[in-house]
C-alpha positions in Angstrom: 13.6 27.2 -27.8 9.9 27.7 -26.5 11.3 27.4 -23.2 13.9 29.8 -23.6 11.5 32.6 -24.6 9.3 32.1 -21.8 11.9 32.9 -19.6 13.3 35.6 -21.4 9.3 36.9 -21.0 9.0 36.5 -17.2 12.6 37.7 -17.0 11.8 41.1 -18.9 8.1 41.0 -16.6 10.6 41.0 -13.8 13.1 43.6 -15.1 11.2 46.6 -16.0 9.4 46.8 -12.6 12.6 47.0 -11.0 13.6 49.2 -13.6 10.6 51.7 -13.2 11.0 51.6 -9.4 14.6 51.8 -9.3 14.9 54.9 -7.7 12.3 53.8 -5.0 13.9 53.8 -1.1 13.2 51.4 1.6 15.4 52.7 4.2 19.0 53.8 4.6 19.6 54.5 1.2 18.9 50.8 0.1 16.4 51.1 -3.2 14.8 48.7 -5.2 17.5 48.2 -7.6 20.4 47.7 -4.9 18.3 45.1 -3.4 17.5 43.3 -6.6 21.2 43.4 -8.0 22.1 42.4 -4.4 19.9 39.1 -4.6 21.3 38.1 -7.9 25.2 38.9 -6.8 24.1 36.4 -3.9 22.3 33.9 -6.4 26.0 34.3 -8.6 28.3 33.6 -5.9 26.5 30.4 -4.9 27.0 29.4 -8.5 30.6 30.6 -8.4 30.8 28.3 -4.9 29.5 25.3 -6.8 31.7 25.8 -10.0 34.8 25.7 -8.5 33.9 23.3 -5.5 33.4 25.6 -1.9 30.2 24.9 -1.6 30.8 24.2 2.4 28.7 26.7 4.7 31.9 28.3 6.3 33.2 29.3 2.7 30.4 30.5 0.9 28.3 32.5 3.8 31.5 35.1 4.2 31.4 35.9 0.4 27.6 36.3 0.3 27.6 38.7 3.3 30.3 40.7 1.8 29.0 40.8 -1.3 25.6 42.0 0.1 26.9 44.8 2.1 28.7 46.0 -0.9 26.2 46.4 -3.3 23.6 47.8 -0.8 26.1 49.6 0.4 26.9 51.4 -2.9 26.4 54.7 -3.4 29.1 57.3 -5.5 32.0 55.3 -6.2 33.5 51.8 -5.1 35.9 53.5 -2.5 35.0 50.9 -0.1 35.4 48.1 -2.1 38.9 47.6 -1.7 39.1 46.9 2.3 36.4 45.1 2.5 37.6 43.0 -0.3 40.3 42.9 1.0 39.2 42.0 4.9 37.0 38.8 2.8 40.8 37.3 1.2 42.0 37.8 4.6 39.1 35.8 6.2 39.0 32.7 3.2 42.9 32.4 3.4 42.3 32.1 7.6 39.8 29.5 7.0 42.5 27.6 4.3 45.5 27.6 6.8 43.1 26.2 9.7 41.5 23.7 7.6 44.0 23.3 5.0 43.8 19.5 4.8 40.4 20.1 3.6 40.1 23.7 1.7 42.7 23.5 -1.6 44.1 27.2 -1.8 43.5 27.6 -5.4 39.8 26.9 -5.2 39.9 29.4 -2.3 41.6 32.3 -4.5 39.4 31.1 -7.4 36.6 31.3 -5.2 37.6 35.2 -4.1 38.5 36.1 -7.9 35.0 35.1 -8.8 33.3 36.5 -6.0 34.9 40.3 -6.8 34.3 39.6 -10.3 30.6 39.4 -9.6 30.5 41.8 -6.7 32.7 44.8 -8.6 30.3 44.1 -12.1 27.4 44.5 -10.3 28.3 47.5 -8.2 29.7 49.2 -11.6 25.9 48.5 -13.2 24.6 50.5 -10.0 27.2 53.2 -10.5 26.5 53.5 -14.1 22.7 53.6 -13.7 23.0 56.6 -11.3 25.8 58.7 -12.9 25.4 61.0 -16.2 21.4 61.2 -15.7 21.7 57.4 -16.0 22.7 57.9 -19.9 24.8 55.0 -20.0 23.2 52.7 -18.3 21.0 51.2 -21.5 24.2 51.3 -23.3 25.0 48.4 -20.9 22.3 45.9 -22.7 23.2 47.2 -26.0 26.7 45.7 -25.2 25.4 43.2 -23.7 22.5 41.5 -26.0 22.6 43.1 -29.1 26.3 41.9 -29.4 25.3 38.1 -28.4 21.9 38.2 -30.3 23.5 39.3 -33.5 26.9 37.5 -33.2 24.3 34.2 -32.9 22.3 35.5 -35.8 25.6 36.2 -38.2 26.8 33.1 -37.2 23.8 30.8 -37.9 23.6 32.8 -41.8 27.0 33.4 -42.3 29.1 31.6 -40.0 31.9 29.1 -41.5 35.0 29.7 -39.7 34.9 29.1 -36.2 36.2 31.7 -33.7 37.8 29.6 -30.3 36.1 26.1 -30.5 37.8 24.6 -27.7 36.1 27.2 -25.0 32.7 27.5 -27.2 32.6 25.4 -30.2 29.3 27.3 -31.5 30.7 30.6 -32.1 32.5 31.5 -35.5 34.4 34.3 -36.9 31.4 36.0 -39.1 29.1 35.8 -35.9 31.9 38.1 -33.9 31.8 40.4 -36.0 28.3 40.8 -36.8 27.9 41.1 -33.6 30.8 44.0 -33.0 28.6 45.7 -36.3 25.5 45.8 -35.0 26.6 46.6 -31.2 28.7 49.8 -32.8 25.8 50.7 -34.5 23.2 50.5 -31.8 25.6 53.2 -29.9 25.9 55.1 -32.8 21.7 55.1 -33.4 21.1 55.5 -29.7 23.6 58.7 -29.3 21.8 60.3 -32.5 18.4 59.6 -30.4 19.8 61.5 -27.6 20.4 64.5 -29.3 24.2 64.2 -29.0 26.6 66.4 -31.7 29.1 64.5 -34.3 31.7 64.1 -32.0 29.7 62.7 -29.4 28.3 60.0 -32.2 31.6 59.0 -33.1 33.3 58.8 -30.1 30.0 56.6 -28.5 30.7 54.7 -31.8 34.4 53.9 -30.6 32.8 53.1 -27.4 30.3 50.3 -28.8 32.8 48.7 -30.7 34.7 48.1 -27.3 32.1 46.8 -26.0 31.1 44.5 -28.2 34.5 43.1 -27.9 34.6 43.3 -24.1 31.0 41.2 -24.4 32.1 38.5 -26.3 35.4 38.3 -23.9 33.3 38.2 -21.1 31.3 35.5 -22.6 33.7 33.4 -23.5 36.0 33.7 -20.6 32.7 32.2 -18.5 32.7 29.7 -20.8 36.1 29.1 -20.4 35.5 28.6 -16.6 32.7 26.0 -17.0 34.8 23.9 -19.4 37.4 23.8 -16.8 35.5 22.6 -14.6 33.4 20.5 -16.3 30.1 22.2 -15.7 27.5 22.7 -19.0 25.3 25.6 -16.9 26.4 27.6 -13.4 22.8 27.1 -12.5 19.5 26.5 -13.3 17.7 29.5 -11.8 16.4 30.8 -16.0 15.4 27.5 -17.5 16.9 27.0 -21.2 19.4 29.7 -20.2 21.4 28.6 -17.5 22.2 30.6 -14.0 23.2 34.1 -13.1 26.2 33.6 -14.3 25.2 33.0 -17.6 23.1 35.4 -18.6 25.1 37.7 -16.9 28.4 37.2 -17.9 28.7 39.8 -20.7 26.7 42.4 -18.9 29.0 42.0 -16.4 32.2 42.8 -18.1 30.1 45.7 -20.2 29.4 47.5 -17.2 32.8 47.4 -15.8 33.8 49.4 -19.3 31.5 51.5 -19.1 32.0 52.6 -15.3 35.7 53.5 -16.4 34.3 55.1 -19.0 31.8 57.2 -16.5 35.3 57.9 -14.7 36.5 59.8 -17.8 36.1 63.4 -18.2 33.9 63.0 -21.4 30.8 65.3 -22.3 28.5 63.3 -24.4 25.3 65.5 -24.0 
């Protein structure tokens, strides 16, 4: 536990500098937050590599520097995610037909599903930081850690029915649900905060309670992965907390759902 919440500290030590100088240019559009979200897509798509067994050179460099140029890359929408997406399946299914004897095509495709899994979350997160003022954007880690630390919290009190044991034997009915409470109410509480009328509240309201389900499927579809492949953590980069990957699992997903929802024609302010 102690080591857990040091991490957690030199993580958040971490975060809100990038967070303060998000905005903050280098050159050619690239900011601070673009290059930090592009290390850690990198970081994830290693541990994606090693999950599902391409860890070879010639498969994982193509995804990295795909996955780079995307997020620094990303500026109004994710228009340009498609071809070169698109160009990268092209490329891994080359390198599977010339090597096939040693390349299985299902850990290829598994290796490309991951890789635009990570890529597309992490671009949404940017695109969601810099659209509606940026109004969103905290509603991500609402989704995100309010929903897991409270499902854990219910769970541990009140917990006696177990939700899906054979992908995460830990989680239970009662801690789903607390979570989905308190995640809906933390949108609720933060729309009052901005100033935002009735409808507003209520229909961020709806919007939590999405969320916290979207979390806890994001969750426990990653955890679904590592049981599959046998794996306990995808890495080892936050100690007591796993990889990328598993920290970042539910934020992930959140931030897909609320990009679509930044795609909507909704006026929340």
């Amino acid at each position: 536990m102690l080591t857990r919440i040091i991490t957690a500290v030199v993580a958040l030590c971490v975060l809100i500098p990038v967070l303060i100088f998000a905005n903050v240019e280098f050159f050619a559009g690239i900011t601070v937050l673009k290059l930090a979200l592009a290390v850690v897509g990198c970081i994830a798509i290693v541990e994606a590599a090693g999950c599902v067994g391409a860890k070879k050179p010639i498969l994982v460099i193509p995804p990295i520097l795909a996955g780079a140029f995307l997020l620094l890359t990303t500026s109004a929408s994710l228009s340009h995610y498609a071809p070169v997406m698109s160009l990268l399946l092209f490329l891994l299914l080359f390198i599977g037909v010339i090597g096939h004897k040693a390349y299985k095509i299902d850990t290829l495709l598994m290796f490309f599903a991951f890789t635009f899994y990570v890529v597309a979350g992490f671009g949404a997160l940017l695109l969601v930081f810099s659209r509606e003022g940026g109004f969103y954007f905290p509603l991500v880690f609402f989704g995100a850690w309010i929903t897991d630390t409270f499902a854990y919290f219910t769970g541990v009190f009140f917990g006696k029915h177990k939700l899906i044991p054979e992908v995460s034997p830990k989680k239970t009915v009662e801690g789903a649900i607390g979570g989905t409470v308190f995640c809906t109410l933390s949108f609720v509480i933060y729309s009052i905060v901005r100033g935002c009328d009735t409808k507003s509240v209520i229909l961020l309201g709806a919007i939590g309670l999405v969320a916290a389900v979207v979390s806890q499927l994001g969750d426990l579809s990653a955890s679904l992965i590592k049981r599959h492949y046998g794996i306990k953590d995808y890495g080892k980069l936050f100690p007591g907390h796993g990889g990328v990957l598993d920290r970042f699992d539910s934020i992930i997903s959140v931030s897909v759902l609320l990009y679509l929802v930044t795609e909507l024609p909704l006026e929340v302010l």
